[in-house]
Backbone as JSON, one array per atom type, in Angstrom:
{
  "sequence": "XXXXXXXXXXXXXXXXXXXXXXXXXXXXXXXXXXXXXXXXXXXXXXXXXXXXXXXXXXXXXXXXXXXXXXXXXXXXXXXXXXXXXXXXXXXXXXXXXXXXXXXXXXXXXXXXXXXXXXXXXXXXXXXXXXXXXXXXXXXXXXXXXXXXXXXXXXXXXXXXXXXXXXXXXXXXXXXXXXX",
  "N": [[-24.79, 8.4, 13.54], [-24.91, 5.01, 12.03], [-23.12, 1.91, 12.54], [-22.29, 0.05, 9.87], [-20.41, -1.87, 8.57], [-17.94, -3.33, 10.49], [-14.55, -3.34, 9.87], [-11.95, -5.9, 10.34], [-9.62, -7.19, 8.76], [-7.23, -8.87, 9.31], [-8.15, -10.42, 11.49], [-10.67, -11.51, 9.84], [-9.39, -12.98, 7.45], [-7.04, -14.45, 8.56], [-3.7, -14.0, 10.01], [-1.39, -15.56, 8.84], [-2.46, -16.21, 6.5], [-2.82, -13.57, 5.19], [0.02, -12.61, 4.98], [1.11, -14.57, 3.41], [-0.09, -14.7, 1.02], [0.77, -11.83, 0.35], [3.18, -12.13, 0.12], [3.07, -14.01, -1.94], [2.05, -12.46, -3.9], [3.82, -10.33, -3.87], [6.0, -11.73, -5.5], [5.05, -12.53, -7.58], [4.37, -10.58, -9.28], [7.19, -8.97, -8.93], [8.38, -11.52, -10.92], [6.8, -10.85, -13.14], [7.52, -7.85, -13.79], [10.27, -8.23, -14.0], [10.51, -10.0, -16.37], [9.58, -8.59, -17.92], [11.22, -5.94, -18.35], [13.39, -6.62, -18.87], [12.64, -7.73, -21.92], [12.26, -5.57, -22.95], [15.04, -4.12, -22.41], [16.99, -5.37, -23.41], [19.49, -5.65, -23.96], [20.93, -3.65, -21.98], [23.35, -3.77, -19.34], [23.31, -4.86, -16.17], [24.36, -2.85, -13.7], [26.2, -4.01, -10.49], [25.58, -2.31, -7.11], [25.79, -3.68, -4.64], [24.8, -4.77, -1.51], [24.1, -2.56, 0.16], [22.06, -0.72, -1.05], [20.09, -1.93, -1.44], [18.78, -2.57, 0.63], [18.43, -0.04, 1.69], [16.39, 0.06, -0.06], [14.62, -1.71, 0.47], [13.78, -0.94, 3.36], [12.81, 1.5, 2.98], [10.47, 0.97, 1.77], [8.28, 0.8, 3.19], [7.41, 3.02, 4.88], [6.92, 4.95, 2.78], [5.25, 4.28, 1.62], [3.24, 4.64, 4.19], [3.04, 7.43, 3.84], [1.82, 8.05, 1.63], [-0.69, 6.91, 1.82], [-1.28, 8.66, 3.75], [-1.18, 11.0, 2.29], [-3.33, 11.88, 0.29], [-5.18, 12.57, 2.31], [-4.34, 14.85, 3.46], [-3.94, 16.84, 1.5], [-6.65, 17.4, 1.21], [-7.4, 18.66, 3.55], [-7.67, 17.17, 5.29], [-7.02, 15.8, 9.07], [-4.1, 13.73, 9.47], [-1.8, 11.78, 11.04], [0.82, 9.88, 10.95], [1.75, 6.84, 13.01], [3.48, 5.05, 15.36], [3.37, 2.13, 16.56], [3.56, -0.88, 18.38], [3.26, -4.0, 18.3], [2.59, -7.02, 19.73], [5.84, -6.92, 20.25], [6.79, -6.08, 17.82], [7.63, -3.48, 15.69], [5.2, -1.27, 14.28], [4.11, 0.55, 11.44], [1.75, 2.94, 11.19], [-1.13, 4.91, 9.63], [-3.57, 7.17, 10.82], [-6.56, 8.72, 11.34], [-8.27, 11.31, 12.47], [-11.24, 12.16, 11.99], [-14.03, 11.55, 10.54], [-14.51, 9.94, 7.11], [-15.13, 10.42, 3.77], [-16.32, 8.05, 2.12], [-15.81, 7.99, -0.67], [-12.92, 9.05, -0.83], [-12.02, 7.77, 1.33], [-11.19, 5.41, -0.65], [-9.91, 6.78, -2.78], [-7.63, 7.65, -0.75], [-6.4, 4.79, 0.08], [-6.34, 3.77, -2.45], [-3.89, 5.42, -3.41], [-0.94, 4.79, -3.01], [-0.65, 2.75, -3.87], [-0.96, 3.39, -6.9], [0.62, 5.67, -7.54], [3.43, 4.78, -6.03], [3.76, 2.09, -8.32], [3.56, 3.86, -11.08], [5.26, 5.84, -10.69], [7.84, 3.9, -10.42], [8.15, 2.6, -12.49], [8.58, 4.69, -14.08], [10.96, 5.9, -13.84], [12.59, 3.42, -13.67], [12.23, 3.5, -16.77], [13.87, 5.53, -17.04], [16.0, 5.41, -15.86], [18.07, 2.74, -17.06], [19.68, 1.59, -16.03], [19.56, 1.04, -13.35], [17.55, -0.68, -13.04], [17.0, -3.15, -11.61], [16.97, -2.53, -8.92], [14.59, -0.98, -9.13], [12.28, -2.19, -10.04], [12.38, -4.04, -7.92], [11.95, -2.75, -5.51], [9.14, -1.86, -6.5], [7.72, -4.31, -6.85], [7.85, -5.16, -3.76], [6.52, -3.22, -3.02], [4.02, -3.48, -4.04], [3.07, -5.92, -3.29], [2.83, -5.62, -0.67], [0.39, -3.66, -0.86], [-1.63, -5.69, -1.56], [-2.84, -6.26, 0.65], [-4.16, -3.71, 0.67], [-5.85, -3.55, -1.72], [-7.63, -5.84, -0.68], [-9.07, -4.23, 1.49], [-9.9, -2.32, -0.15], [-12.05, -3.52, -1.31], [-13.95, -4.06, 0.63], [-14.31, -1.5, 0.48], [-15.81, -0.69, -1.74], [-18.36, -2.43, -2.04], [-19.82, -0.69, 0.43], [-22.09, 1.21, 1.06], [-23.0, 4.1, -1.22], [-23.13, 6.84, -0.21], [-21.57, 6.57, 2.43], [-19.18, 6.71, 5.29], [-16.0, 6.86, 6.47], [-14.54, 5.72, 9.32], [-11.65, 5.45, 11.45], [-10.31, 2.98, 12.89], [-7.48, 1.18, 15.24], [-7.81, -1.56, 14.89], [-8.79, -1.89, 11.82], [-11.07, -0.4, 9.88], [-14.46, 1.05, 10.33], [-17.25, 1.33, 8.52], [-19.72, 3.64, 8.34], [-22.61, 4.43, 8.22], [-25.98, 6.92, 7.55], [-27.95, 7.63, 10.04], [-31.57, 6.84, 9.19]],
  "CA": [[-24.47, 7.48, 12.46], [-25.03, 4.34, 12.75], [-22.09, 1.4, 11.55], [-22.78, -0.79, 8.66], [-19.74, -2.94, 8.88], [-16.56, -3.5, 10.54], [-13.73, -4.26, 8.91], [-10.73, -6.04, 10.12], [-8.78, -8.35, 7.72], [-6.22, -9.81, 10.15], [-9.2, -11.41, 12.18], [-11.23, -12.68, 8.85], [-8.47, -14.12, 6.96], [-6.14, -14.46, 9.48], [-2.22, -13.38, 9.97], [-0.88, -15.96, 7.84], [-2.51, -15.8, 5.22], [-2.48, -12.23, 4.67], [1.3, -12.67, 5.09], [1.6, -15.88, 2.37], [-0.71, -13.77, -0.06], [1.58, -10.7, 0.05], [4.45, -13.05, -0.25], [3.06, -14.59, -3.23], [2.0, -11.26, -4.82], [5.26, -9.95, -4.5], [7.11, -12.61, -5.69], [4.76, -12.91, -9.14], [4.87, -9.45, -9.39], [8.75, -9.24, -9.64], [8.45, -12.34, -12.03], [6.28, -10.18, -14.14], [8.27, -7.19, -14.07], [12.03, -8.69, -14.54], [10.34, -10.33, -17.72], [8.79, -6.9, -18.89], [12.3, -5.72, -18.42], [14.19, -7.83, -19.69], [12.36, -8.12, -23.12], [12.09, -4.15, -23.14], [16.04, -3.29, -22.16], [17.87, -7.04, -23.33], [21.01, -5.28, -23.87], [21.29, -3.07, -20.78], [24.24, -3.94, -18.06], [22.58, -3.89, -15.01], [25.43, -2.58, -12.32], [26.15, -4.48, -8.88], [25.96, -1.51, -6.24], [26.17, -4.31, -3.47], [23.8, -4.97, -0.48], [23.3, -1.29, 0.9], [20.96, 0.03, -1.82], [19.07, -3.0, -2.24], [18.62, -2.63, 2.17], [17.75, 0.89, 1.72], [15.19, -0.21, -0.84], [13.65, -2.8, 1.3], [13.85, -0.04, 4.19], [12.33, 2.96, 2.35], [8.97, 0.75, 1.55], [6.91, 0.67, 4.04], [7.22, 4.35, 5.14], [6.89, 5.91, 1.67], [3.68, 3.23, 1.58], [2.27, 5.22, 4.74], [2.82, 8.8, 3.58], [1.28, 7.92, 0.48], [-1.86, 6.95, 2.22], [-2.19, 10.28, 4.28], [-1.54, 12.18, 1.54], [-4.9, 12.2, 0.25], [-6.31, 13.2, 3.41], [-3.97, 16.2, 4.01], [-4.28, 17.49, 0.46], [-7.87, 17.67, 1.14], [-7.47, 19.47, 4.52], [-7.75, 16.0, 6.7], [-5.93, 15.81, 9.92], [-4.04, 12.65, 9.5], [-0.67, 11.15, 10.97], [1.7, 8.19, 10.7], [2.07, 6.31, 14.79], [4.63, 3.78, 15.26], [2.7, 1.46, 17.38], [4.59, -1.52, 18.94], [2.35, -4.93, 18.66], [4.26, -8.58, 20.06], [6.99, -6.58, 20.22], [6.93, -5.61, 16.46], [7.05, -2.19, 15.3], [4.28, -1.11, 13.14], [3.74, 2.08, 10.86], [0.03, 3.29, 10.8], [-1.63, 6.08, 9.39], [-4.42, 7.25, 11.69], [-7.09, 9.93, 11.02], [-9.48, 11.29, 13.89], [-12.38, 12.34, 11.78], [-14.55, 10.21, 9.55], [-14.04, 10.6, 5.95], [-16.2, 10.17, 2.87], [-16.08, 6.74, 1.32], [-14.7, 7.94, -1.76], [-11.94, 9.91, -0.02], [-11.1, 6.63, 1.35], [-10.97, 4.92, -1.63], [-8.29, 7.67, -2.9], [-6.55, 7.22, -0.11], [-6.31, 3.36, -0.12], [-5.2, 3.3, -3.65], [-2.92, 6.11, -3.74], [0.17, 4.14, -3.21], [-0.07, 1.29, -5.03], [-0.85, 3.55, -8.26], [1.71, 6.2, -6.96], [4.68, 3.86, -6.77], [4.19, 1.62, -9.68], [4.08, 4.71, -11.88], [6.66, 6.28, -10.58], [8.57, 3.22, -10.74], [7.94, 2.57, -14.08], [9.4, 6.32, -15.32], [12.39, 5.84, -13.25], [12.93, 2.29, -14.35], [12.87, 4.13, -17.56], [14.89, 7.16, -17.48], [17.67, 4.74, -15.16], [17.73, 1.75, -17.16], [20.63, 0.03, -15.27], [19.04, 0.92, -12.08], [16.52, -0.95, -13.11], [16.36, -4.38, -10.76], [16.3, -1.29, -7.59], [13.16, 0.12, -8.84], [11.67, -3.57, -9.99], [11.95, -5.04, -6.2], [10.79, -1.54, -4.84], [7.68, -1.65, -7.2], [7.46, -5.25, -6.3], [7.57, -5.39, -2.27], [5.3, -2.54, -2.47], [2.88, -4.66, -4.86], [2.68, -6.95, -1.98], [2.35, -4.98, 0.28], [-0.75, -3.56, -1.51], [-2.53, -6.85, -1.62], [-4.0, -6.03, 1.96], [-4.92, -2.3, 0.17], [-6.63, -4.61, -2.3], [-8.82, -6.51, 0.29], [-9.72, -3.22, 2.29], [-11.06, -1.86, -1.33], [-13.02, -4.7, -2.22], [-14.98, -3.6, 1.56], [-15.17, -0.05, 0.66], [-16.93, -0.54, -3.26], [-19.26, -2.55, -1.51], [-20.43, -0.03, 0.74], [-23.26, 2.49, 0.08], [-21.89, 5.41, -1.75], [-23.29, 8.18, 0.62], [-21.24, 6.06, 3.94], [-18.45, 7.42, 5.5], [-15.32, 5.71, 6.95], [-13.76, 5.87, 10.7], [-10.65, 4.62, 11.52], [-9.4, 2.06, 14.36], [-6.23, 0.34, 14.89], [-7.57, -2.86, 14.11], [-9.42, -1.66, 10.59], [-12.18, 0.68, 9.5], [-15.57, 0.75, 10.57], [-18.1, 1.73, 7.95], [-20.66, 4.38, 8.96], [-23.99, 5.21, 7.29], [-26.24, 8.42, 8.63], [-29.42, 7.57, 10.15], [-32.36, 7.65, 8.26]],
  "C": [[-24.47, 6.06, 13.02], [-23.59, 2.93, 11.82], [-22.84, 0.05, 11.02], [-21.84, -2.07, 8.64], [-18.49, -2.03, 9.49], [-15.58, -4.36, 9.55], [-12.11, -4.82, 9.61], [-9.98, -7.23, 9.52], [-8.26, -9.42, 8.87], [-7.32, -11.03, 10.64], [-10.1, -11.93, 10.84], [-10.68, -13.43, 8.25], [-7.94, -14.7, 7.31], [-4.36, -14.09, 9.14], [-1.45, -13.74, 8.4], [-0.85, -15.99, 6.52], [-2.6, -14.68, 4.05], [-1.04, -12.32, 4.41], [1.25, -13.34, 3.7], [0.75, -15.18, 1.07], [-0.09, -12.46, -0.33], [2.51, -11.11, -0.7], [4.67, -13.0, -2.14], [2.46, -13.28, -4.41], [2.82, -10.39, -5.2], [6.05, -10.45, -5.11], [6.24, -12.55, -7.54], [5.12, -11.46, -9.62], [6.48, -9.32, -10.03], [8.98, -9.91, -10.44], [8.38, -11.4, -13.05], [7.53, -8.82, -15.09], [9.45, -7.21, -14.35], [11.37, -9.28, -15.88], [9.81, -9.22, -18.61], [10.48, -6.28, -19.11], [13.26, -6.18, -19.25], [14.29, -7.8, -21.51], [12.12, -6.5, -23.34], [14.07, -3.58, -23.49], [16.98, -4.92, -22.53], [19.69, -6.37, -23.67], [21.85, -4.47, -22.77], [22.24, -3.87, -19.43], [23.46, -3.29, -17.14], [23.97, -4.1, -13.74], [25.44, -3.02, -11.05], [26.45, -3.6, -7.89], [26.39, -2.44, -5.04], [24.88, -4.27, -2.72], [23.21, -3.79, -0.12], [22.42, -0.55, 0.11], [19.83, -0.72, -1.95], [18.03, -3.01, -0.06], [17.94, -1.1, 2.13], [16.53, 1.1, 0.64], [14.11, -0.61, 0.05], [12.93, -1.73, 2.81], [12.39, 1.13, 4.0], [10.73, 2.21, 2.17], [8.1, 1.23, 2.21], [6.84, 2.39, 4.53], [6.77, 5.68, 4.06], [5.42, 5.38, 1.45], [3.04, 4.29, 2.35], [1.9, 6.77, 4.12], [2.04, 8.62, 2.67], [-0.5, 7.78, 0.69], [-2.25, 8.02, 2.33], [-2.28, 11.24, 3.22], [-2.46, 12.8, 0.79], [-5.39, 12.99, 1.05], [-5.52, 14.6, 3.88], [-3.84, 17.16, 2.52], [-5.75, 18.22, 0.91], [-8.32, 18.38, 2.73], [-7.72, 18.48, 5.8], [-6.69, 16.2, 7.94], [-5.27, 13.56, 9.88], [-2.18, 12.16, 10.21], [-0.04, 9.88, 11.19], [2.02, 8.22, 12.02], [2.7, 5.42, 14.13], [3.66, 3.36, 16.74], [3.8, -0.11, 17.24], [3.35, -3.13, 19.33], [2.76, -6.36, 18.39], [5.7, -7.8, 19.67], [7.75, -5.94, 18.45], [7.08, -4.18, 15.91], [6.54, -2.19, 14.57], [3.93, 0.25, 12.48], [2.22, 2.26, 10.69], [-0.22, 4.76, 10.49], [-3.12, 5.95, 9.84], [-5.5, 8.8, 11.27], [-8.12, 9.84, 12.31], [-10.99, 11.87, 13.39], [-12.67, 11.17, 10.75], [-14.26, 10.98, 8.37], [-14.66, 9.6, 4.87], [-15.47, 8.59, 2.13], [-15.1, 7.04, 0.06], [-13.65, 8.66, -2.08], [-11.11, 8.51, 0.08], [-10.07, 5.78, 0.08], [-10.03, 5.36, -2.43], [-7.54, 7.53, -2.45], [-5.61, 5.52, 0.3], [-5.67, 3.18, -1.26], [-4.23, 4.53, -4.44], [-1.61, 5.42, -3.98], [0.54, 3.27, -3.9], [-0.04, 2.08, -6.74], [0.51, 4.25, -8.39], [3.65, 5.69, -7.71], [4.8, 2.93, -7.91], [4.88, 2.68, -10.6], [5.23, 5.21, -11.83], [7.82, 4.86, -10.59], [9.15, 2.52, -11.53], [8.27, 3.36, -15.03], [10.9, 5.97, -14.73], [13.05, 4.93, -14.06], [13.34, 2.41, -16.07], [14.2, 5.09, -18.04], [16.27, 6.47, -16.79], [17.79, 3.67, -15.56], [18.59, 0.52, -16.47], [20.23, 0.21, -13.79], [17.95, -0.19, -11.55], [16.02, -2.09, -12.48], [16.14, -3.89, -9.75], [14.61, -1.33, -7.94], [12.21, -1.36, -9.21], [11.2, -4.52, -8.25], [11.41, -4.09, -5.25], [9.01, -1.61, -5.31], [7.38, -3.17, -6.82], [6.66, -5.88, -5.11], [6.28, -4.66, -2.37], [3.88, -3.01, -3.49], [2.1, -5.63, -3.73], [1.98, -6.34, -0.95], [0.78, -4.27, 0.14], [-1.62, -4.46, -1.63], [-3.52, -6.66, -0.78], [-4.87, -4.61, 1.61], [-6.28, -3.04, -0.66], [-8.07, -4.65, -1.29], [-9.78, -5.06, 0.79], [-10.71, -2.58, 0.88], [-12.07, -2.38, -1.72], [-14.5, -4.34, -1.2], [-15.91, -2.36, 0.99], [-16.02, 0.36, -0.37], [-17.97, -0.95, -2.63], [-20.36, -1.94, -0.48], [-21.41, 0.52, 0.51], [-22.5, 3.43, 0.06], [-22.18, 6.51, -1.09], [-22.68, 7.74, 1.92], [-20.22, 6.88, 4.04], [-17.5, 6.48, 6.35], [-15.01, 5.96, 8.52], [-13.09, 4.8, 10.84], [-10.48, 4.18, 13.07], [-8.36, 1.34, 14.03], [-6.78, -0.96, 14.42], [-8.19, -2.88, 12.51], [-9.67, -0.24, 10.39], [-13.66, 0.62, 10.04], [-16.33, 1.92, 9.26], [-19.38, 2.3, 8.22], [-21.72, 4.52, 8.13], [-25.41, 6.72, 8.28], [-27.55, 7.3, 8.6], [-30.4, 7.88, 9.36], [-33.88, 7.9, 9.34]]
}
């Protein structure tokens, strides 16, 4: 096979602005959704649990984010798991697969989470309506956090539809078969 593109974000956009584009996608996001709220539930008391739910919100993202990825690929018989990799001293969650995997596999697995948690955050937000600024800044962060899912999709439509993906820590590389 031979590769068609690489892909890694960090190095085309760079750090920051992946960062300041999450930011700002989480932050409209939550706009959005406290005004959907709001004008849906205007009489609902929403209850002050205090700091530790709103910490185990913020907490719970990013790890429910990775599973969400693999779970595509282990439905479908992939070998895939979540590394804690350690980069400037940062910890980082990754989901890693060691075979290649069909473009529109990827593409499942890329936007599993972001559809995933909205929805589900959107029945909850229902069925708990005073819970409901929890599941707003959960569905939020992980909005943001999705922005960079975003970008990586925008690579993998563009592809050719018979390619195939392989994963590296710093991206994806995009494969096509010899002809």
């Amino acid at each position: 096979m031979n590769c068609w593109k690489s892909v890694n974000l960090y190095r085309q956009y760079g750090t920051q602005r992946i960062y300041i584009t999450a930011c700002a996608v989480a932050l409209f996001s939550f706009m959005v959704f406290t005004n959907l709220y709001e004008r849906l539930f205007p009489s609902i008391y929403h209850y002050e649990y205090g700091l530790l739910p709103l910490l185990f919100t913020l907490i719970t993202v990013l790890p429910i984010h990775k599973v969400l990825h693999c779970l595509p690929l282990w439905l479908t018989g992939k070998k895939a798991k979540i590394i804690l990799l350690k980069k400037n001293k940062t910890p980082y969650l990754y989901c890693q697969f060691s075979q290649t995997v069909s473009r529109a596999m990827m593409i499942v697995s890329v936007m599993t989470p972001l559809f995933m948690v909205i929805a589900l955050s959107h029945i909850s937000a229902f069925a708990f309506p005073h819970l409901t600024i929890f599941f707003i800044t959960f569905s939020a962060i992980h909005t943001g956090i999705c922005s960079l899912d975003v970008l990586y999709l925008g690579h993998l439509l563009k592809a050719p539809k018979s390619s195939y993906v392989e994963d590296v820590p710093s991206g994806f590389h995009i494969l096509v078969k010899q002809s």
